[in-house]
C-alpha positions, 0 to 999 in steps of 0.5 A, a space after each residue: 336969452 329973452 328970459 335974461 333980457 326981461 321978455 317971456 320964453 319963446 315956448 312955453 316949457 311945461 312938461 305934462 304929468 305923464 312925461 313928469 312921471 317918465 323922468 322920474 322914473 329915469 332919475 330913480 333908477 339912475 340914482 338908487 341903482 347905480 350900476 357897479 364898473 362891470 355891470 356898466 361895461 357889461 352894459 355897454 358892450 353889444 350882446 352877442 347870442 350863441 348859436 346852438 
């Protein structure tokens, strides 16, 4: 809004190198890997462990 109306941001918006490189990280695997419909709903669903 202040940006729109020719003032300065309220906080300043600079990510540091290590949460840069976080979202990075991120934005690789969601693009490069995409998981296929079952592996999605596999995903999705809560992992219940057997009892032996």
């Amino acid at each position: 809004m202040n940006r729109s109306m020719g003032f300065g941001d309220l906080y300043p918006f600079d990510l540091v190198a290590r949460v840069r490189r976080k979202l990075g990280f991120v934005h690789d695997i969601v693009t490069h890997a995409p998981l296929t419909l079952e592996e999605q709903i596999a995903a999705a669903r809560p992992q219940i462990e057997e009892r032996t």
